[in-house]
C-alpha positions in Angstrom: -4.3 -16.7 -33.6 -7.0 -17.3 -36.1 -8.2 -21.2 -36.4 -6.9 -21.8 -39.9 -3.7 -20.7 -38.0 -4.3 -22.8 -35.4 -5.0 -25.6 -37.5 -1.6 -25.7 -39.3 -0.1 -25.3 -36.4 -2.0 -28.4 -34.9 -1.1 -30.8 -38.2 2.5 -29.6 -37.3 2.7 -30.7 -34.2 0.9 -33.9 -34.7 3.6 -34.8 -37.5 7.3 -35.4 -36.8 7.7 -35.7 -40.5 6.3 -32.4 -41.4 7.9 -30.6 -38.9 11.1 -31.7 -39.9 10.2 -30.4 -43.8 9.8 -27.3 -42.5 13.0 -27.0 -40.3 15.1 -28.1 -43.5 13.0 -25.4 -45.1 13.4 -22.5 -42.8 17.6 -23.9 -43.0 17.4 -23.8 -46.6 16.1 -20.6 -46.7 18.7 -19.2 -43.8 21.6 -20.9 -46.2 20.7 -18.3 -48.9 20.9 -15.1 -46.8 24.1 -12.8 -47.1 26.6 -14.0 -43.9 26.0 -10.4 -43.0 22.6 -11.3 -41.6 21.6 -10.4 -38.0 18.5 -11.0 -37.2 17.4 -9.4 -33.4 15.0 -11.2 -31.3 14.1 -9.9 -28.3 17.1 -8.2 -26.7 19.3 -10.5 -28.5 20.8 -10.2 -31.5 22.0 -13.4 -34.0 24.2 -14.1 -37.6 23.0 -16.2 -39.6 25.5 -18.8 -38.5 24.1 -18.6 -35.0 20.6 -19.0 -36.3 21.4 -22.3 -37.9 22.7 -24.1 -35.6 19.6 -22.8 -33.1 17.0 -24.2 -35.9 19.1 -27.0 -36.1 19.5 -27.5 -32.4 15.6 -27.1 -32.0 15.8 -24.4 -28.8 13.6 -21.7 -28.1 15.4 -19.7 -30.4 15.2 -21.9 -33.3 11.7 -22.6 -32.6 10.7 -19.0 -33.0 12.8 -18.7 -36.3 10.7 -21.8 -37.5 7.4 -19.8 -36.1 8.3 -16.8 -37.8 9.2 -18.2 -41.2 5.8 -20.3 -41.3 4.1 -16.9 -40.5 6.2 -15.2 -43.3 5.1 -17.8 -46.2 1.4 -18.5 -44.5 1.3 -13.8 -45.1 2.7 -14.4 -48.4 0.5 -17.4 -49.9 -2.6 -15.2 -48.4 -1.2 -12.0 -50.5 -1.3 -10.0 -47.4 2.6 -9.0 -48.1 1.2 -7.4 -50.6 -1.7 -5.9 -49.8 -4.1 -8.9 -51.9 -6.1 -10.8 -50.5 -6.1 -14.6 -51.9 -9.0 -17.0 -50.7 -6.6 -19.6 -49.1 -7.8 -23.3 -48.8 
């Protein structure tokens, strides 16, 4: 983990307010998806229904949808989804 990640992750922590932002995000953003969803993580595999009420719940599971949706939006602010890079404050 890089220390700008490490930062974020850090502010997040520190604030109960923020981290609850971006759970409603990451449940917004799982409310959009197609109810065909399935999204495998580690030997497991979810629906989308199952992954809500895991992000809402606040387990391991939903903790690493959270973790992996930050990642997704911190790679697509940077560009690197696309191959640009983006100087990121």
């Amino acid at each position: 983990m890089n220390p700008q990640d490490q930062k974020y992750n850090d502010a997040i922590k520190n604030d109960p307010e923020l981290r609850e932002q971006l759970k409603q995000l990451v449940l917004e953003r799982l409310n959009v998806m197609p109810s065909s969803l399935r999204v495998a993580i580690g030997d497991s595999s979810f629906s989308k229904n199952d992954l809500i009420g895991h992000v809402k719940e606040g387990d391991d599971i939903g903790k690493q949808m959270i973790q992996m949706d930050l990642e997704f939006l911190r790679d697509l602010v940077s560009g690197a989804i696309y191959g640009v890079n983006f100087a990121v404050i």
